[in-house]
C-alpha positions as CSV (number, residue, x, y, z in Angstrom):
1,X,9.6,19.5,67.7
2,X,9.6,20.1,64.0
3,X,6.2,21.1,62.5
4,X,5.6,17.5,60.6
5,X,6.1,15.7,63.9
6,X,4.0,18.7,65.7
7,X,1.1,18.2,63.6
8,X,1.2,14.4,64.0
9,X,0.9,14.9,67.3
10,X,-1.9,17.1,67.4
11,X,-4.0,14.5,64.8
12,X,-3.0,11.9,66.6
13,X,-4.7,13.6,70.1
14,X,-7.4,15.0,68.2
15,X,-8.1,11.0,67.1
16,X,-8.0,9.8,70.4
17,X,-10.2,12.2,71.2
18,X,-12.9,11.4,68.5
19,X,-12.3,7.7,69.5
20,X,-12.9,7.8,73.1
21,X,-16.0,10.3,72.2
22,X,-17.8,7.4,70.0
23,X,-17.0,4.8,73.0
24,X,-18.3,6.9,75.4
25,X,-21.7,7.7,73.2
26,X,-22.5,4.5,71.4
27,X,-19.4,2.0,72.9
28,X,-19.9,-1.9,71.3
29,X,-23.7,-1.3,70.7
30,X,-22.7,0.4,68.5
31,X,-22.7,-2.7,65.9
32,X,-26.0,-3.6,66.7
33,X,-27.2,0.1,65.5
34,X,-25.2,-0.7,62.9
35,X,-26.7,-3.5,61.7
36,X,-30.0,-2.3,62.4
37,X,-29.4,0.4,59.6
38,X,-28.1,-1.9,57.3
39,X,-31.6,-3.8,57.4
40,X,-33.5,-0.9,56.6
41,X,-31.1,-0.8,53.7
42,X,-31.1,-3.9,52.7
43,X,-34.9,-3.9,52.9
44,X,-35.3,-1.0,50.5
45,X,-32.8,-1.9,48.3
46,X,-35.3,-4.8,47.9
47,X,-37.8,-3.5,47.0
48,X,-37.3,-0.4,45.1
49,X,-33.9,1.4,45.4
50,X,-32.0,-2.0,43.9
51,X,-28.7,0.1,43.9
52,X,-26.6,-3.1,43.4
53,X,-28.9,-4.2,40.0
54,X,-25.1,-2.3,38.8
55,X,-23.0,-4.8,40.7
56,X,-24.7,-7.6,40.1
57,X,-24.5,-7.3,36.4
58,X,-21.2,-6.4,36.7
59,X,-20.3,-9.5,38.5
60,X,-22.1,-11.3,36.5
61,X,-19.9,-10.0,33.4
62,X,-16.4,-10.7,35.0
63,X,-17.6,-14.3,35.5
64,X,-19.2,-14.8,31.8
65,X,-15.6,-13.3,30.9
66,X,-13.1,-15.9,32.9
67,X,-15.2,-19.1,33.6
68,X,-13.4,-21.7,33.7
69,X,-16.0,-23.9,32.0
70,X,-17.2,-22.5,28.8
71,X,-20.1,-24.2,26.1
72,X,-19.1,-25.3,23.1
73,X,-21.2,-23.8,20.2
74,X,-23.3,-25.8,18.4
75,X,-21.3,-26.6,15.0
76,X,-24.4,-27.6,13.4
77,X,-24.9,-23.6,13.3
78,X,-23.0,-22.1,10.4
79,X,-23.3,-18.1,10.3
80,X,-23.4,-17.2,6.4
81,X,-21.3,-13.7,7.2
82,X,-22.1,-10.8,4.8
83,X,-18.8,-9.3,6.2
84,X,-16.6,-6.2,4.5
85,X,-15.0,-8.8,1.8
86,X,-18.2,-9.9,0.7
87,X,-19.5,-6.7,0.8
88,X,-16.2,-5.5,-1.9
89,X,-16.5,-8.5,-3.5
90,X,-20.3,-7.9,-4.6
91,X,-20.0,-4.7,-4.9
92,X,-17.9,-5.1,-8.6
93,X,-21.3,-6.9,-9.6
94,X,-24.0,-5.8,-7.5
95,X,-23.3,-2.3,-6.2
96,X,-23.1,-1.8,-2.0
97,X,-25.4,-3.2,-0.1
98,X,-28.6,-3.5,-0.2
99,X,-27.9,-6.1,-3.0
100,X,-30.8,-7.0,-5.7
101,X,-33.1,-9.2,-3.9
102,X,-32.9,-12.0,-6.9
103,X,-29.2,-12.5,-5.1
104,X,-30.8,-14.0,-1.8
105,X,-33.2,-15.9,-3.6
106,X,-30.7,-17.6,-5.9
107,X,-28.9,-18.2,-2.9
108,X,-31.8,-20.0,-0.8
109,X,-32.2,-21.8,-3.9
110,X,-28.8,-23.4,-4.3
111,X,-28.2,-24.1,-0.4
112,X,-31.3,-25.8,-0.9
113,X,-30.9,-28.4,-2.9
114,X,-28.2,-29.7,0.3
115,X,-31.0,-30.0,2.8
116,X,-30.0,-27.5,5.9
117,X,-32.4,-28.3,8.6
118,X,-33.4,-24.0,8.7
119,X,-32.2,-21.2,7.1
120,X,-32.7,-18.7,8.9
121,X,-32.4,-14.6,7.9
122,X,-31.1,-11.8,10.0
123,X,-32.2,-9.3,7.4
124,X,-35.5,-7.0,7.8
125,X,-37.4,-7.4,4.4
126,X,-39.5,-4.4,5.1
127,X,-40.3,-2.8,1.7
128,X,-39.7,-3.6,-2.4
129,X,-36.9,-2.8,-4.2
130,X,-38.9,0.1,-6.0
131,X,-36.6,-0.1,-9.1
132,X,-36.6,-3.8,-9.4
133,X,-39.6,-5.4,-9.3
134,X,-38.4,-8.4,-11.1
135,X,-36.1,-9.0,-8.4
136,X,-38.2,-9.0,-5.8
137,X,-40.6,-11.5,-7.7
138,X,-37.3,-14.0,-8.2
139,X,-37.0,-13.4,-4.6
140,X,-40.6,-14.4,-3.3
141,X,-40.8,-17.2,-5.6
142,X,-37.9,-18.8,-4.6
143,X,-38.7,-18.9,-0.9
144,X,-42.3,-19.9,-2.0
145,X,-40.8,-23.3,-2.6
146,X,-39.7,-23.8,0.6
147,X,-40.4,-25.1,4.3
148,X,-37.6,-24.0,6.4
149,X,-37.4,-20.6,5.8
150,X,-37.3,-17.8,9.1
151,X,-37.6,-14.1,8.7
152,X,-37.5,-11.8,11.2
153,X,-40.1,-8.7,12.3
154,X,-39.6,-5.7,13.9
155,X,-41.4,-4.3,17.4
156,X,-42.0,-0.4,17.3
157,X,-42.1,2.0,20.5
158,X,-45.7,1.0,21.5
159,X,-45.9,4.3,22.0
160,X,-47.0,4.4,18.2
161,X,-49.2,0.9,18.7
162,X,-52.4,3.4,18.1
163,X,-51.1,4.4,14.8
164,X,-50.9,1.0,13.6
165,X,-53.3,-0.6,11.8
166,X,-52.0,-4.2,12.6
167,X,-54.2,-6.6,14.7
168,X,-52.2,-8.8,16.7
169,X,-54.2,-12.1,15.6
170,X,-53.5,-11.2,11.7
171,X,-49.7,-11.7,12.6
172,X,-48.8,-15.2,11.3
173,X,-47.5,-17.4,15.0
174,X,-49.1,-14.7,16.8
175,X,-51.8,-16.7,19.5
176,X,-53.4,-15.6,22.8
177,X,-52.4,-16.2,25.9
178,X,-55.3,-16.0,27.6
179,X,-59.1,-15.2,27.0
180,X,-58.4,-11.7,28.2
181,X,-56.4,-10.9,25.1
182,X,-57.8,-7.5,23.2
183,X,-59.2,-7.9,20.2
184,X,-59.2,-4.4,19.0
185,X,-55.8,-3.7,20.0
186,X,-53.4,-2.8,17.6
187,X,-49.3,-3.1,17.5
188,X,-46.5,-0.7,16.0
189,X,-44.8,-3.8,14.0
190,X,-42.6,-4.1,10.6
191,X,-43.5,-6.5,9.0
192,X,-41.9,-8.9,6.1
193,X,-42.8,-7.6,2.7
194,X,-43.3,-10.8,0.6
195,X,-46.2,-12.7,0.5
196,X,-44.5,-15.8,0.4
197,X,-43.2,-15.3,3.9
198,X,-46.4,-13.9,5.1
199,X,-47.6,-16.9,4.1
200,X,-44.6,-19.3,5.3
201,X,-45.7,-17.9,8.7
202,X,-42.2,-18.8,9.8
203,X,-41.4,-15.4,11.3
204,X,-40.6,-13.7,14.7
205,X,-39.1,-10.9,16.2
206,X,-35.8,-10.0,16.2
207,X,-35.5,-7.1,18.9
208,X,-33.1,-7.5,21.2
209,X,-33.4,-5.1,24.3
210,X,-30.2,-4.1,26.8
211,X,-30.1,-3.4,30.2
212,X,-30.0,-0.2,31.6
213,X,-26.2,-0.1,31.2
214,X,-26.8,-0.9,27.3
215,X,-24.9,-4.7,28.0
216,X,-27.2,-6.5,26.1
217,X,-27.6,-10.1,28.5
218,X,-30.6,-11.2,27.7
219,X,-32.7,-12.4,25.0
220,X,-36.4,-12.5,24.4
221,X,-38.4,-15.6,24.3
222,X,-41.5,-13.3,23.6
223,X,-43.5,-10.4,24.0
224,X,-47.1,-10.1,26.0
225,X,-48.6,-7.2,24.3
226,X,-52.2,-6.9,25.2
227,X,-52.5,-10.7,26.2
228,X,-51.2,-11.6,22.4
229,X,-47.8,-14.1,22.6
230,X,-45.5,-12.4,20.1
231,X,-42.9,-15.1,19.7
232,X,-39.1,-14.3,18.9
233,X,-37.2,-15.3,15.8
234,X,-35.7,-17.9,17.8
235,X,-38.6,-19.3,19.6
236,X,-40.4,-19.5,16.0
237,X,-37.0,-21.8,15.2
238,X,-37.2,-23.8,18.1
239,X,-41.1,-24.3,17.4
240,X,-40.5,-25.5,14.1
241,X,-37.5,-27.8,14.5
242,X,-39.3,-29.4,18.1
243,X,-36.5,-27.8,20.5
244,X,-37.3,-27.3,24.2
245,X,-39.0,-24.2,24.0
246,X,-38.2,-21.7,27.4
247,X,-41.3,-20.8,29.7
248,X,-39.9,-17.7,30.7
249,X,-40.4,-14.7,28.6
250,X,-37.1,-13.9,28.6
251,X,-33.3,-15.8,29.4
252,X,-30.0,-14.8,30.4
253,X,-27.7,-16.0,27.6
254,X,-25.5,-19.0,27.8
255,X,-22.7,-17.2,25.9
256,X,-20.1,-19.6,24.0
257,X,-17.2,-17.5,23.7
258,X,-16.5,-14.2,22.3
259,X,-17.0,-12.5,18.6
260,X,-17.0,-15.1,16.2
261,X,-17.1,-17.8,18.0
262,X,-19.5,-19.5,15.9
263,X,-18.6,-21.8,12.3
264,X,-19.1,-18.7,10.0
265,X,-18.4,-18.6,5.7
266,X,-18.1,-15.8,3.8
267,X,-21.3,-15.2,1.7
268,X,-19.3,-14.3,-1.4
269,X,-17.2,-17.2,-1.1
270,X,-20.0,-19.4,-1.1
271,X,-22.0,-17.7,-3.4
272,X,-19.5,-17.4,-6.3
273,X,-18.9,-21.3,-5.5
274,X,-22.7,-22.3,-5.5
275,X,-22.3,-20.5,-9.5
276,X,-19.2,-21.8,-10.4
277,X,-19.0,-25.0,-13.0
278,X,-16.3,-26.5,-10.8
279,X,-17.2,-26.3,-7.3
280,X,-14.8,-26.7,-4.4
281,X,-16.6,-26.3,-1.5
282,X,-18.1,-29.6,0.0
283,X,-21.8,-31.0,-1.6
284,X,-22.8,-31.8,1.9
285,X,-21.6,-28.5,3.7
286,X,-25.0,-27.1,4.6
287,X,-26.2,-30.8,4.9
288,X,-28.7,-30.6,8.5
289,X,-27.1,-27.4,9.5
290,X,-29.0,-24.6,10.8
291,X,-27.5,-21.4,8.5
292,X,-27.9,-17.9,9.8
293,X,-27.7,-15.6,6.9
294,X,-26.6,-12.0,8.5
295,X,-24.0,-9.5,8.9
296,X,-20.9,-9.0,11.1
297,X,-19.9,-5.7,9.0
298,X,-19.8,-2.8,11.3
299,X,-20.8,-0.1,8.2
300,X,-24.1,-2.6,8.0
301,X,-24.3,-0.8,11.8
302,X,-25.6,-4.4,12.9
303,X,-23.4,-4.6,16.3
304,X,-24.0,-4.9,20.0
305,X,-22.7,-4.4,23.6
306,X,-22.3,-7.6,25.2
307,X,-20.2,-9.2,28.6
308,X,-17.8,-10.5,26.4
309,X,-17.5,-7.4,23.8
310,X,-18.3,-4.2,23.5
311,X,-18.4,-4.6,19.6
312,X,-20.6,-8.2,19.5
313,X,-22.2,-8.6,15.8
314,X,-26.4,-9.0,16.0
315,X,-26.1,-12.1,14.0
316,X,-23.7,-14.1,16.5
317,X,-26.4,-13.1,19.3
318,X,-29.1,-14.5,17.3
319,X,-26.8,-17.5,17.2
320,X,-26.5,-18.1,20.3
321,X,-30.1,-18.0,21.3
322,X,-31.1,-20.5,19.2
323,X,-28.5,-22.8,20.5
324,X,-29.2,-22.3,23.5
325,X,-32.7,-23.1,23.1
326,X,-32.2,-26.1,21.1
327,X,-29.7,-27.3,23.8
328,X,-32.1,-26.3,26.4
329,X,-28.9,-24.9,28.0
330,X,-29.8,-21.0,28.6
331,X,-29.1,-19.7,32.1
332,X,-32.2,-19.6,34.7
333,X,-31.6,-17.3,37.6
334,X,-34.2,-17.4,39.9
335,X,-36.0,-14.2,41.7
336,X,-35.2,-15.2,45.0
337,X,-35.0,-11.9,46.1
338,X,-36.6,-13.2,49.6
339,X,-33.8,-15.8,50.3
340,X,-31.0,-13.2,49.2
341,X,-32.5,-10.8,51.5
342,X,-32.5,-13.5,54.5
343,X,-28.9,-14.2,53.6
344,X,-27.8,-10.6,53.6
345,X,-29.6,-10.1,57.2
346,X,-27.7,-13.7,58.2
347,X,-24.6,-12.3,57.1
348,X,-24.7,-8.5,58.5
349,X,-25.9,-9.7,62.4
350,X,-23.7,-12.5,62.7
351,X,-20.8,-9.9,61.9
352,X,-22.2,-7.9,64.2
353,X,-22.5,-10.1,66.9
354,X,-19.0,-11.1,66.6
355,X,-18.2,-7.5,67.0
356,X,-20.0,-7.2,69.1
357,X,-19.1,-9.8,71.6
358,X,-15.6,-8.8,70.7
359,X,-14.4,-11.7,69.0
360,X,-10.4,-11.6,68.6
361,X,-9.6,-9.5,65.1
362,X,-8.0,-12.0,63.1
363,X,-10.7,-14.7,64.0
364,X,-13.3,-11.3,62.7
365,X,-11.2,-11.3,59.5
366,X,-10.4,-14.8,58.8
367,X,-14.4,-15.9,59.5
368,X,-15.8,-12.8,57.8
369,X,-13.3,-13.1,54.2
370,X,-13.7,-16.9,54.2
371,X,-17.8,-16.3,54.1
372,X,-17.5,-14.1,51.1
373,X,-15.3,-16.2,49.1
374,X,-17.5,-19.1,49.9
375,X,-20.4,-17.0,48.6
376,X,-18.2,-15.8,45.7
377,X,-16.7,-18.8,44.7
378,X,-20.8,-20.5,45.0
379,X,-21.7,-17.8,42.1
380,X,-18.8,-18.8,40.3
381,X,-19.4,-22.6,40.6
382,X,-22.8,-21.8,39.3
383,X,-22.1,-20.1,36.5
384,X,-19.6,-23.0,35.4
385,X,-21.0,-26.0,36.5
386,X,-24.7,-25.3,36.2
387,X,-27.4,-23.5,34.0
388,X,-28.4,-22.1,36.9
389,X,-26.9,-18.4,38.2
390,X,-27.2,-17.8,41.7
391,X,-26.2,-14.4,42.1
392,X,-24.8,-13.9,45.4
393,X,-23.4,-9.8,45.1
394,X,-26.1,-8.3,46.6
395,X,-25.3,-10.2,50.2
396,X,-21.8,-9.9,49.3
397,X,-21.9,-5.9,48.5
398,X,-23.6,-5.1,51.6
399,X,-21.9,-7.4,53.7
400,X,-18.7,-5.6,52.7
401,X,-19.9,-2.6,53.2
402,X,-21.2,-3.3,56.3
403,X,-17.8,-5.3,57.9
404,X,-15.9,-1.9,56.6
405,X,-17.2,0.3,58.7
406,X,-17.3,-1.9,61.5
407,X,-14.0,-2.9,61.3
408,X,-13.0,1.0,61.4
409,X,-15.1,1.7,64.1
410,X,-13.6,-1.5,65.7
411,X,-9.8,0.5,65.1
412,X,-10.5,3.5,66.2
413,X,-12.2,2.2,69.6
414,X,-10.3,-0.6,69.9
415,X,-8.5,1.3,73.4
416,X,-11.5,2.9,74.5
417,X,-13.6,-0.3,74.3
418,X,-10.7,-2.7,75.7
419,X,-12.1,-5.2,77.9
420,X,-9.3,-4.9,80.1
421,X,-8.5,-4.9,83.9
422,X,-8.2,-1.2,83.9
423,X,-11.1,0.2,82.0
424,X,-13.2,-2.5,84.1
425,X,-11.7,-1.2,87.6
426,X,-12.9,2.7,85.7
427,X,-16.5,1.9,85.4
428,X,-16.9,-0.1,88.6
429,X,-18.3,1.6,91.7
430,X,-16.3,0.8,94.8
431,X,-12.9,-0.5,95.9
432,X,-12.1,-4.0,94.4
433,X,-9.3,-6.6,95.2
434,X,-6.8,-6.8,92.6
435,X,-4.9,-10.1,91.8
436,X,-1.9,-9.5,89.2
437,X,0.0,-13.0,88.1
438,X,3.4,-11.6,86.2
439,X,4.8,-14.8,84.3
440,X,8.6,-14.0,82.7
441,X,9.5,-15.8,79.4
442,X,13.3,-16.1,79.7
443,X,14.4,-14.1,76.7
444,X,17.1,-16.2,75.8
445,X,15.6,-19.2,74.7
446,X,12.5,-17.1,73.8
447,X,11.7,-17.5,70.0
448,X,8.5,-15.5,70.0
449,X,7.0,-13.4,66.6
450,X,3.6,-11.4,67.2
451,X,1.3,-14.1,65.7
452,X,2.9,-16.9,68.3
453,X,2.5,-13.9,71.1
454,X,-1.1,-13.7,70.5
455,X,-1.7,-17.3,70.3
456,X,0.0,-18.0,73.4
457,X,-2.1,-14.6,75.3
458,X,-5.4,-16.4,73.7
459,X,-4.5,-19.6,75.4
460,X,-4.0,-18.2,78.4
461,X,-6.9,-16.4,78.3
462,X,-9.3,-19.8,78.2
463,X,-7.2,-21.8,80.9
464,X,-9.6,-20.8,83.6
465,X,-13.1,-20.2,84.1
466,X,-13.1,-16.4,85.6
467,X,-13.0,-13.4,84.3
468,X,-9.9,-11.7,83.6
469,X,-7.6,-9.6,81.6
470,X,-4.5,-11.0,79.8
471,X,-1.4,-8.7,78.4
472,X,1.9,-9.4,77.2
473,X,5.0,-7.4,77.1
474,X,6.7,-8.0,73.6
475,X,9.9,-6.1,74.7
476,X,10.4,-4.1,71.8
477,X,10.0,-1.0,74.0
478,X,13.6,0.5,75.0
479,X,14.8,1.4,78.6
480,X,13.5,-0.1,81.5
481,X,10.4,-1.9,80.1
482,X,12.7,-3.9,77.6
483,X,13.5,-5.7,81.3
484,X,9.9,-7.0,81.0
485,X,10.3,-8.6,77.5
486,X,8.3,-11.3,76.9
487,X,6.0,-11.2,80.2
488,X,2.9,-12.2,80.4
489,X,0.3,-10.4,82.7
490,X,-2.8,-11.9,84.0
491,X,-5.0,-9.9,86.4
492,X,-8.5,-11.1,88.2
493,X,-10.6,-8.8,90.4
494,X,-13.3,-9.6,93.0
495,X,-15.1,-7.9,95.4
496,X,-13.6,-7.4,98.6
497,X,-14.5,-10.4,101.5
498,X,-15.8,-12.3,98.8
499,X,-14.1,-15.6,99.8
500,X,-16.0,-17.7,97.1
501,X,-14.3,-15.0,94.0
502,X,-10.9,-15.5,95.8
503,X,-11.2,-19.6,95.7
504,X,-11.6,-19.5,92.1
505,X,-9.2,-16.8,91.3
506,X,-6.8,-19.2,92.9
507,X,-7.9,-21.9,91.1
508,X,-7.6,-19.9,88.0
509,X,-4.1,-19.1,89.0
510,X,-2.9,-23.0,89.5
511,X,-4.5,-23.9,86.3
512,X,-2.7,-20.9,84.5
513,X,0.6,-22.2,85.9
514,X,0.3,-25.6,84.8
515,X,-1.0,-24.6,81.2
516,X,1.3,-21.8,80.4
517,X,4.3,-24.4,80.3
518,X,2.5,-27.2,77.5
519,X,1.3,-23.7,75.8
520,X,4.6,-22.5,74.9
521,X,5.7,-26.3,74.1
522,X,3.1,-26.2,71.7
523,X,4.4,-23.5,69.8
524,X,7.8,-24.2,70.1
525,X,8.8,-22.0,71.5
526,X,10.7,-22.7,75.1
527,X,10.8,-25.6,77.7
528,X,9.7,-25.6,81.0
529,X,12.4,-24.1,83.0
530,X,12.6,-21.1,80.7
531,X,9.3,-20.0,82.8
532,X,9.1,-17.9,86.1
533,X,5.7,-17.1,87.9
534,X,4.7,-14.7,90.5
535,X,1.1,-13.8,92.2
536,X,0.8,-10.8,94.2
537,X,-2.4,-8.7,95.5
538,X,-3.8,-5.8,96.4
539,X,-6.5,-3.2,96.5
540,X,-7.8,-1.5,93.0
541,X,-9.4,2.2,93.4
542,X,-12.4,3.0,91.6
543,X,-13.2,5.4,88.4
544,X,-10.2,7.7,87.7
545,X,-7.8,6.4,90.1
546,X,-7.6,2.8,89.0
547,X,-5.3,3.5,86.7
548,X,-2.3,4.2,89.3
549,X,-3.9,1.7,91.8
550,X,-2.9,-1.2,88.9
551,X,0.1,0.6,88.4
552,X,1.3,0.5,92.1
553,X,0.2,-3.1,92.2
554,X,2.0,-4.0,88.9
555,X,5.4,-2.2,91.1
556,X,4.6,-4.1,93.9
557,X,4.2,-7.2,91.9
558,X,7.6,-7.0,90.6
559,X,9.4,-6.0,93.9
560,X,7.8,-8.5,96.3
561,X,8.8,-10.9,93.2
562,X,12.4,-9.7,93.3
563,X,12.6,-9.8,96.9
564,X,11.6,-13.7,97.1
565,X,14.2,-14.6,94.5
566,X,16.7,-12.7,96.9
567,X,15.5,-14.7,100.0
568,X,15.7,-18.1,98.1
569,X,19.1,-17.3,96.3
């Protein structure tokens, strides 16, 4: 024997050996432990380990990325894009950014006079313009004439909330939620510089905070810092134009498609056009529309991680927020951590009690991948056909896990734990009688693959009502057993002098001789006459020995059978 093929061997043994070792110690309870386990894991995942937070956004990602069903976005938003061109373009005039503020307010005036419905600023207006006052003035007059004007503000670490000298309650839109709110707290926040806006009141945050991963999905509705309601730049839109407003403090965003997805114009095309004698852009193009005046140039540094791209410009994500809260459309996913956790438990024992009732493997398979695509393809439904995202990976993860080790456990056992006639004969105490039913398949008219093989062996083993053990012989073996191809071998065992086991053993046999013929039909496979059947007895020796008592009566079986056919020929 060649080395390869020697140590082969000796893995193979050494296997067997580890098999037969597990069947011994833990044998089919061992998928009850199993499961077991698996609760205690499930349970503190739960509650404070939540390892598969990483799958479930991750899931969650892949199915924002390919639905099937995406939202249109709301054309009525129009992204004003201060991009790279307009950036060039300006900068002949007006230097790189940041541009003289009298710009802007020029431009607020103009798009004015068409009636937008909001204009809303992505821009931080934190401090003057030190070396152009004048500007800045042009600047806070012009929005001082207005009523639909939103600025954003900034939230600091509140780890510098004691350094401020900002009161919540002086924040314009800033209210209470309760009569617990502090008074004397204070809150680390940038502020709008100009009085008009100040004034206007029209302002909210414009933080947006990633998950752990840094994937920004969600966006907030508002902040509860010391029982004060900080609203969001959104929320102060959707407040001012009557939109649902969300009750949550935060959503999971309804994205409409990738990067610019949204209607966007290039600022410096519209502003040279807005100071041009002969316009050619449309009167009416700003007409009702909600404009978002903001960047998507990455040297402006405003970008983001999102499911859709790893490069996903601030201003679009502000964009999509307030369409989704106009159109009430955000997703909700519920914290139904309870009902997840009763579905992973559901899933895990009935697994296990397939297992362990020893179920037939590809029934295991078939019932166990059919569940998780169900669950699957339910998350994915959701996420399509809903606004609400039921994420289902958490009972998906750890039922995977859980049917992977059982189905390896399941393979590596799967001789040691066979409920066969043999290892049941092993573990019983005392001589037993032995009936062996040998029923040939004539191999010329057999058409028989493995899956039809199995079938037929399954429907053989429900034609009676008694216990017992059913085999076939395939015949691919070579020598002497390929004379058995095709055979099918039912055995039965019953005490000895129990006269009420051997009346329904024979029962059992009659009703396996009159099903075994529609059984094959069934399949296809051969008629009536291709089938032969023979029943013989005899006694079956206890614990090590049963093994060549089974093999002496499977001989005798085949002998006495040959001798009959001798007498009758």
């Amino acid at each position: 024997m060649n080395p390869i093929a020697l140590f082969f061997y000796h893995l193979r043994r050494t296997l067997n050996a580890i098999s037969a070792l597990l069947a011994r110690k833990w044998g089919a309870g061992f998928y009850l432990y199993l499961a077991g386990l698996f609760t205690v894991l499930a349970i503190a995942d739960t509650t404070f380990l939540h390892f598969t937070a990483n799958m479930k956004q991750g899931a969650f990602d892949m199915m924002v990325r390919y639905r099937l069903v995406v939202p249109k976005p709301d054309r009525d938003i129009v992204i004003v894009d201060i991009n790279e061109a307009s950036l060039a373009a300006m900068a002949k005039e007006y230097g790189r950014w940041p541009w003289p503020r009298q710009v802007l307010g020029e431009f607020v005036e103009q798009i004015e006079k068409q009636h937008p419905q909001a204009v809303v600023f992505d821009i931080l207006f934190s401090d003057p313009d030190v070396y152009n006052a004048d500007s800045d003035a042009y600047f806070d007059a012009a929005i001082a004439g207005t009523s639909n004007t939103f600025f954003p503000m900034m939230r600091l670490d509140p780890a510098d909330d004691a350094l401020s000298q900002v009161e919540p309650g002086m924040i314009p839109g800033v209210v209470a939620l309760d009569q617990e709110a502090r008074t004397d707290a204070t809150v680390a926040v940038v502020l709008p510089y100009f009085n008009s806006v100040m004034k206007g009141g029209r302002i909210g945050l414009h933080n947006i905070y990633p998950d752990a991963d840094g994937i920004t999905r969600q966006y907030p509705v508002y902040r509860d810092d010391y029982g004060w309601k900080m609203p969001s730049l959104p929320l102060r839109v959707a407040q001012q134009l009557n939109f649902p407003q969300p009750v949550a403090q935060q959503v999971l965003l309804n994205w409409r498609g990738p990067p610019f997805t949204y209607h966007s114009v290039s600022f410096s095309d519209v502003y040279a056009d807005l100071g041009s004698k002969t316009r050619k852009r449309p009167a009416d193009e700003f007409t009702g529309k909600i404009v978002i005046i903001g960047s998507t140039a990455p040297s402006l540094f405003d970008i983001k991680s999102t499911p859709l791209s790893r490069m996903h410009p601030g201003v679009e994500i502000l964009a999509t927020a307030i369409d989704n809260f106009k159109h009430d459309d955000y997703l909700r996913f519920p914290d139904a951590r309870i009902i997840y956790f009763l579905l992973t438990l559901a899933f895990i024992w009935a697994t296990a009690w397939v297992f362990y009732r020893n179920i037939v493997r590809d029934k295991i398979d078939r019932l166990f991948g059919m569940s998780q695509f169900i669950l699957i393809g339910i998350s994915y439904a959701s996420i399509n056909l809903s606004t609400t995202y039921i994420d289902l990976t958490g009972p998906v993860a750890l039922g995977l896990a859980y049917f992977t080790i059982a189905r390896l456990y399941a393979l590596a056992t799967v001789k040691a734990l066979a409920d066969n006639a043999v290892r049941i004969a092993h573990l019983r105490d005392g001589e037993m009688r032995g009936v062996l039913m040998l029923i040939r398949i004539n191999s010329q008219a057999a058409a028989m693959n493995d899956k039809i093989r199995e079938k037929v062996r399954l429907g053989m083993e429900e034609s009676g009502s008694t216990a017992r053990s059913v085999d076939i012989i395939k015949g691919t073996q070579q020598g002497l057993w390929g004379l058995f191809e095709d055979t099918l071998a039912i055995s039965w065992m019953c005490p000895p002098g129990d006269d009420e086991a051997r009346k329904n053993i024979a029962r059992d046999v009659e009703a396996a001789e009159r099903s075994v013929g529609p059984l094959l039909r069934k399949y296809s496979v051969i008629s009536d006459s291709d089938v032969a059947c023979f029943v013989h007895e005899g006694v079956i020796a206890r614990g090590e020995q049963a093994r060549d008592s089974w093999r002496a009566l499977f001989a005798a079986t085949v002998l006495h059978w040959n001798e009959t056919r001798q007498e009758k020929s």
